[in-house]
C-alpha positions in Angstrom: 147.3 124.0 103.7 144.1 123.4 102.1 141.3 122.9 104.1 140.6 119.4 104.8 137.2 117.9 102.8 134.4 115.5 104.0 135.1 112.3 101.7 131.9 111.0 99.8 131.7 107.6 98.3 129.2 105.8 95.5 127.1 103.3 98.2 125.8 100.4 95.8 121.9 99.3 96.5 121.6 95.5 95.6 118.2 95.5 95.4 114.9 97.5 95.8 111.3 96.1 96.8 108.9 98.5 97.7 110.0 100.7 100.7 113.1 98.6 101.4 116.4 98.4 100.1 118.9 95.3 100.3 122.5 97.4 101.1 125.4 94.0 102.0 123.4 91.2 103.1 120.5 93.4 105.0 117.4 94.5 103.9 116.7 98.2 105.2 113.9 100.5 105.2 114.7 103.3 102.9 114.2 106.9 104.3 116.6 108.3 102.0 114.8 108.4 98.9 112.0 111.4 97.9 109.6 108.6 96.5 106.9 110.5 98.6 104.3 108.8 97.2 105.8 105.4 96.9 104.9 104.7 93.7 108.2 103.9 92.3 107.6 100.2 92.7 103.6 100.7 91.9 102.5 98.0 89.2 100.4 100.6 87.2 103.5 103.0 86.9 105.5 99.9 86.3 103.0 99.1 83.4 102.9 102.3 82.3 106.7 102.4 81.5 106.8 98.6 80.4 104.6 99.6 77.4 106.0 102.9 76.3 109.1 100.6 76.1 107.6 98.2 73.5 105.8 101.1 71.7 108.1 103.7 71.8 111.7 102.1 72.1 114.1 101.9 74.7 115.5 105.9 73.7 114.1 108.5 71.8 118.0 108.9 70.4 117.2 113.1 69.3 116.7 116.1 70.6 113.2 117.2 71.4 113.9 119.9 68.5 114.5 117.3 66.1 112.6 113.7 66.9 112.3 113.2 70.1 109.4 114.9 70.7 106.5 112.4 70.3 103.4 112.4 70.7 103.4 111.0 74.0 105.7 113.9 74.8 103.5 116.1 74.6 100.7 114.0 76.3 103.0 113.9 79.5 103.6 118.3 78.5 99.8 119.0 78.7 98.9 117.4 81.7 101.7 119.0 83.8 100.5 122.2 82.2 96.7 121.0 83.3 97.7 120.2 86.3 99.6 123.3 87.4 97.1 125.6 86.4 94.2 124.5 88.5 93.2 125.3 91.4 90.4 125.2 94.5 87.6 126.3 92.3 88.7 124.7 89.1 89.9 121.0 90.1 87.9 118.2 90.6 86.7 118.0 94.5 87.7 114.6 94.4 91.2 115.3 93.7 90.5 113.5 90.4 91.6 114.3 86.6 89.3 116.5 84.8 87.6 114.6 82.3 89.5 117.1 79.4 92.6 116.1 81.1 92.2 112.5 81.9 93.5 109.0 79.3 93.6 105.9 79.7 97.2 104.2 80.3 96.8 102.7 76.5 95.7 105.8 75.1 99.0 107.9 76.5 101.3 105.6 75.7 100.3 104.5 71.9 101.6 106.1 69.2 99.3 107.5 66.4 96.1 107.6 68.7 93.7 110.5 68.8 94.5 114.0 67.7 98.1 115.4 68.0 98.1 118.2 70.5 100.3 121.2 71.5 101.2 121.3 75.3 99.0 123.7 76.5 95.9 121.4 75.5 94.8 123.1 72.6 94.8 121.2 69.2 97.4 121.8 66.8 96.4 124.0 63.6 95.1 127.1 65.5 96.6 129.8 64.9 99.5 131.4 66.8 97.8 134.3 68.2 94.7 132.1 69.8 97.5 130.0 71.6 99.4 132.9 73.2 95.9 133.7 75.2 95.8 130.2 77.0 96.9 129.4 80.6 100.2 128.1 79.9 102.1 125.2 78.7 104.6 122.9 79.8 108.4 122.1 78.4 110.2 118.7 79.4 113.8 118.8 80.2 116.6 115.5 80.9 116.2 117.0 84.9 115.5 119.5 87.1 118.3 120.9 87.4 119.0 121.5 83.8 115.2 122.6 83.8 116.5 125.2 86.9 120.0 126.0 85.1 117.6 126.7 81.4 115.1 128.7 83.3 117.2 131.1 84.6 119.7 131.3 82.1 117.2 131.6 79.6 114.1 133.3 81.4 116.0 136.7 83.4 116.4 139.9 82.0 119.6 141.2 81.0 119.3 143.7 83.7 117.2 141.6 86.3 117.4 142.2 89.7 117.1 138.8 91.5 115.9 138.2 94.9 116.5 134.3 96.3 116.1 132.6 99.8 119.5 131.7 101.2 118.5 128.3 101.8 117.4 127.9 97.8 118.1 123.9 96.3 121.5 123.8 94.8 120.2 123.7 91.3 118.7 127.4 91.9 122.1 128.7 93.0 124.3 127.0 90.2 121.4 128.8 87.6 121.5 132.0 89.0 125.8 131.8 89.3 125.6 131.2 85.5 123.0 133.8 85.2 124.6 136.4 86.0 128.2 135.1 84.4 126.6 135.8 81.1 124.9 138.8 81.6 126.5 140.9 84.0 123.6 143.3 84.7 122.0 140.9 86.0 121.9 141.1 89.9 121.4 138.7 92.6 121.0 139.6 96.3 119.8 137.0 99.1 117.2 137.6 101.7 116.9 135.5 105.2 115.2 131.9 104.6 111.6 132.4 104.3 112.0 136.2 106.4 109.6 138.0 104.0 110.5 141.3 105.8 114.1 140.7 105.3 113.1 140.2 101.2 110.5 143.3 101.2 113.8 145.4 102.7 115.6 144.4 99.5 113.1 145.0 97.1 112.6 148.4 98.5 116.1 149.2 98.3 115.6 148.4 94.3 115.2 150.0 91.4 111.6 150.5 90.4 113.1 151.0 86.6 114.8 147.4 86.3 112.8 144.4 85.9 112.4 142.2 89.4 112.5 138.5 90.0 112.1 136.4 93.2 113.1 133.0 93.2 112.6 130.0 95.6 111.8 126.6 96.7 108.3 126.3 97.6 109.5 123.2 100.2 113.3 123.1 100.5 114.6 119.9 101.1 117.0 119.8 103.5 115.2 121.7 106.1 111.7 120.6 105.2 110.2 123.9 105.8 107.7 125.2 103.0 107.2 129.3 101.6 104.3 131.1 102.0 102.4 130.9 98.8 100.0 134.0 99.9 102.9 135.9 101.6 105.2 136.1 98.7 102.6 136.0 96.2 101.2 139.6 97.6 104.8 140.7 97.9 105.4 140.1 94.6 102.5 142.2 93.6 103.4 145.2 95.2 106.9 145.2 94.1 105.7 144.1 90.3 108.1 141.4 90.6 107.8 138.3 88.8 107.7 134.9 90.7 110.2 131.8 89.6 109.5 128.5 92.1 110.9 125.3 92.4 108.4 122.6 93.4 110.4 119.8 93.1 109.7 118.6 96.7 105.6 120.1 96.4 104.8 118.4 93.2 102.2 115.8 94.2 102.2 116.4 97.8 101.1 119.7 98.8 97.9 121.7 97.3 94.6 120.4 95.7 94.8 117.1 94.1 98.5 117.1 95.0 99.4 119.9 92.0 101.8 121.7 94.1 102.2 125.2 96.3 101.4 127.4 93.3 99.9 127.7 90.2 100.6 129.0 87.1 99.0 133.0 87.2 98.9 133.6 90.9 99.8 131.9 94.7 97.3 129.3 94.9 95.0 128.1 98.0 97.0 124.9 99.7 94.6 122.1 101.2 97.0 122.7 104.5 97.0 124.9 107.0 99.3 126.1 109.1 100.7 123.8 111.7 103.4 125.4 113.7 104.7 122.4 116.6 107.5 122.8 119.5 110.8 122.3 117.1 109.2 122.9 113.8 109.3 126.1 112.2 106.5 127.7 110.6 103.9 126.1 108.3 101.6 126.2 105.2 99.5 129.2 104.8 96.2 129.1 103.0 96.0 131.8 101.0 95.6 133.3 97.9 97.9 136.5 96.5 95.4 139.0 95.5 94.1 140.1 92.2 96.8 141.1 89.7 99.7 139.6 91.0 102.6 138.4 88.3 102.3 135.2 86.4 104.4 132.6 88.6 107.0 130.2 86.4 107.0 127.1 87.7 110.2 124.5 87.8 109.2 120.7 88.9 110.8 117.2 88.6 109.2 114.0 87.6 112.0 112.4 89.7 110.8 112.5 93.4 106.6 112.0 94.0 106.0 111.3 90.0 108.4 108.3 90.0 110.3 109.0 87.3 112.7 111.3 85.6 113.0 114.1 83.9 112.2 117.8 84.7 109.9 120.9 83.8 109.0 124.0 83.5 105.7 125.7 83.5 104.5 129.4 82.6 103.5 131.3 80.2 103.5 130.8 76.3 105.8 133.6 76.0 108.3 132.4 78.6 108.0 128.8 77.6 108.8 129.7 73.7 111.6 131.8 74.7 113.2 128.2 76.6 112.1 126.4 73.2 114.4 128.9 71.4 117.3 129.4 73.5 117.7 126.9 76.1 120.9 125.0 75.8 120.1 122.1 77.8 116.9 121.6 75.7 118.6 122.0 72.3 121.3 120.3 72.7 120.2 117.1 75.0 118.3 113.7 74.0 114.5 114.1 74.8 113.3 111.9 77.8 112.5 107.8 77.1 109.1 107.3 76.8 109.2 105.0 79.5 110.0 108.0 81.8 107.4 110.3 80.3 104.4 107.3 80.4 105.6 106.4 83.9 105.0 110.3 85.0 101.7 110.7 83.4 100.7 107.5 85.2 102.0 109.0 88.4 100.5 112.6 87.9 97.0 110.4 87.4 97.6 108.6 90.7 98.5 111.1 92.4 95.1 113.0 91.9 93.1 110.8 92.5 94.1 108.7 95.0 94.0 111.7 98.0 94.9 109.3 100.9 98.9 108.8 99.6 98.6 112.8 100.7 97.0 111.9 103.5 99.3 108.8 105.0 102.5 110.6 104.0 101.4 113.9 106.2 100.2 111.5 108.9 103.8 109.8 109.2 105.5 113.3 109.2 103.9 114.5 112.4 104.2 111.1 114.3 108.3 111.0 113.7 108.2 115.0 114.4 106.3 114.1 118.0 107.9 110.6 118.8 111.3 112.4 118.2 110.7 115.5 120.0 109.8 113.8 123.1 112.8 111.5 123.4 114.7 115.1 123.1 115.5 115.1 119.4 115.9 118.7 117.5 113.7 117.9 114.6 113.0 121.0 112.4 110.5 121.1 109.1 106.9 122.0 108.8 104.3 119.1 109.8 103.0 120.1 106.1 105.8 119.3 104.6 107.0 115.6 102.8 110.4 115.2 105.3 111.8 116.2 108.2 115.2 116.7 109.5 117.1 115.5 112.7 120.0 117.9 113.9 122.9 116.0 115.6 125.9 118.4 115.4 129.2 117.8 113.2 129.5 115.4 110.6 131.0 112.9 112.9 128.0 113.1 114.7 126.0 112.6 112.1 127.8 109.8 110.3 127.8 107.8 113.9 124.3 108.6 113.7 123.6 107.4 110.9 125.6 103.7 111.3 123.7 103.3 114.8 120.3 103.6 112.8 121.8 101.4 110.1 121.9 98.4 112.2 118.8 99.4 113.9 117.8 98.5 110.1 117.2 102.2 108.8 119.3 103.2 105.7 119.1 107.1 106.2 123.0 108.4 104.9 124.3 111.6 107.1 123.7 115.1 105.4 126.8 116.7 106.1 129.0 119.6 104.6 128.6 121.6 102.3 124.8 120.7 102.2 124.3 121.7 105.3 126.3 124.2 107.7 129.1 122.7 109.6 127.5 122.7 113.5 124.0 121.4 111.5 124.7 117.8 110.1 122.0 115.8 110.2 119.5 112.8 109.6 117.0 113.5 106.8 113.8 111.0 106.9 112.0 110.7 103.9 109.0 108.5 104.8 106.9 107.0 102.2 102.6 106.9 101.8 103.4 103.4 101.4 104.9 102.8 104.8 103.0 101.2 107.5 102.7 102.8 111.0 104.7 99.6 112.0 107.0 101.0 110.1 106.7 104.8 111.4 107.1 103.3 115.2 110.4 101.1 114.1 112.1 104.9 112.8 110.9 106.0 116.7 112.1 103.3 118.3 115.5 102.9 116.9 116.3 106.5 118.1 115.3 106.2 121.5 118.0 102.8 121.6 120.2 105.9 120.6 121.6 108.4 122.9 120.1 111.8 122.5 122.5 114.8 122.5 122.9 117.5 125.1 120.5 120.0 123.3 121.2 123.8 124.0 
């Protein structure tokens, strides 16, 4: 008999005003979206994406290899390339845009304004040989996880040998599957989430004559618990391996000026440091890899923190002409809207210089990781980290969970199978910078009207 399946259903939002969401008849506060920041419903992104519209059109209608790659495109392309790149020592101590970097909303969204530029900042005409010496440049895909699926598809070496963290986002598993369906020689073994002994075993167990990859999250999303950027950095190093993240969930939360976990040539210094509570597992080191470690390609949406849509994926000129060449969900799929791509450069602006979203958002992790904890809850995640996560037991637990919060006036959906592992359903909260510590005591309180589980 087949095994029986967890039964998923399309739940309709009737509405959305700032960190609340009308489900029915009720209004809810929303801890199921990754709107870190919460400027989803922010008038200047809003703006931002209301004029692209008139300028630019509803749809750009091409592929970005034919003419959907504007100019604004490529506005959006340079500043995630900007961005990724800088660290401590290069950024603005402010957490502000660099003057190079920085336009005003008018100026990013117009067409035909100011001089046309490639996405690694430099202006077009040089020639090819000048470009291939910058930092990097960025290339925009319709998501992340066609941005994932291109990268490694497109990216590994016929005869990589690939090492990934277990608990790795969906998106990074699907890639590597297909990865290694087309190329055979390709080879993908998994180390122990985030046990950097357990990945330097494998890597000394490889071949020293076949080209090695590591790939993970920098915060994976389910567990809220965040890679070492100076561990695995060094690692990599040693074992000449090259470095592919995901910062999906560090994009615009974690680092300087919000620019993520790494950057583009090395592990980078994170603004946090390591905050290891009863419950929570491990923390953010600050750190740097040391001298000479691989370039790191870097994979990012514009859907979570950057209010938007879209993905990307950051490196090297080399690796990001080889996706311009041969990445099928680039050449063959309709370029972004420009009201996506204005409403993400407005976002990435925000979100370095306004330092205290950061601030709020880290605040309102580590009050729901201590109110929870003492009422008995198994909450597990880094404090660093954007979310946390409430174990409860089998999806039934979960789900009942879940409804008891829900008219407690918390919309926050069970994670059940095959997410997560059968015994570890849970409640995922996804606060928001925006939320008010009103709101941060409401999430407390309606779990201690709940009954807490026998914990073992």
């Amino acid at each position: 008999m087949p095994k029986p399946t967890i039964h998923r259903r399309l739940q309709r939002i009737d509405e959305v005003q700032g960190d609340r969401v009308l489900v029915g008849d009720r209004w809810l506060l929303n801890l199921a979206s990754n709107n870190y920041l919460g400027l989803a419903s922010d008038p200047r992104v809003i703006h931002a994406a209301q004029h692209a519209s008139l300028a630019w059109g509803t749809g750009t209608g091409s592929s970005p290899l034919l003419s959907g790659y504007t100019a604004l495109h490529d506005q959006l392309a340079e500043a995630l390339a900007d961005w990724k790149s800088s660290t401590q020592s290069d950024a603005n101590p402010e957490g502000g845009l660099t003057p190079e970097a920085g336009l005003s909303t008018e100026a990013r969204v117009s067409p035909g304004r100011g001089s046309p530029v490639v996405a690694d900042g430099t202006a077009t005409g040089g020639a090819a040989a000048e470009l291939t010496t910058r930092a990097g440049r960025a290339v925009l895909f319709p998501c992340g996880y066609s941005a994932n699926l291109a990268a490694l598809r497109t990216l590994l070496d016929e005869d990589a040998q690939v090492f990934a963290d277990r608990r790795n986002h969906a998106s990074l598993v699907d890639g590597l599957r297909l990865a290694v369906a087309e190329q055979p020689g390709r080879q993908v073994r998994y180390y122990r989430h985030r046990d950097f002994a357990d990945l330097e075993r494998l890597l000394e167990q490889s071949s020293p004559q076949r080209p090695r990859w590591i790939v993970t999250d920098s915060v994976f999303s389910m567990d809220g618990t965040c890679t070492r950027p100076s561990d695995i950095g060094e690692i990599a190093r040693r074992y000449s391996a090259r470095l592919l993240v995901d910062e999906a969930h560090a994009t615009g939360v974690l680092g300087h000026s919000g620019s993520g976990l790494f950057s583009l040539s090395t592990a980078k210094h994170s603004a946090a440091q390591p905050n290891d509570g009863a419950g929570t597992t491990g923390g953010v080191a600050d750190g740097a890899a040391s001298d000479g470690s691989p370039p790191v390609c870097i994979v990012g949406t514009l859907s979570k923190s950057l209010a938007s849509q879209g993905g990307f994926v950051v490196g090297s000129w080399e690796d990001t002409e080889r996706l311009i060449q041969g990445a099928r969900s680039l050449i063959y799929s309709t370029s972004l809207a420009g009201s996506s791509v204005a409403a993400a450069l407005e976002a990435i602006e925000i979100a370095r210089s306004e330092a205290w979203r950061r601030a709020a958002l880290q605040q309102h992790v580590r009050t729901l990781h201590t109110g929870l904890q003492q009422q008995g809850w198994r909450t597990i995640g880094d404090l660093d980290a954007p979310l946390l996560a409430v174990i409860v037991g089998d999806h039934l637990a979960a789900e009942n969970v879940a409804a008891a919060l829900e008219q407690r006036g918390l919309w926050a959906p069970a994670i059940r199978p095959p997410t997560v592992k059968p015994l570890e359903c849970r409640i995922r909260l996804s606060p928001t910078a925006t939320m008010s510590e009103e709101d941060i005591q409401q999430i407390i309180a309606a779990f201690a009207a709940l009954r807490v589980p026998q914990l073992t």
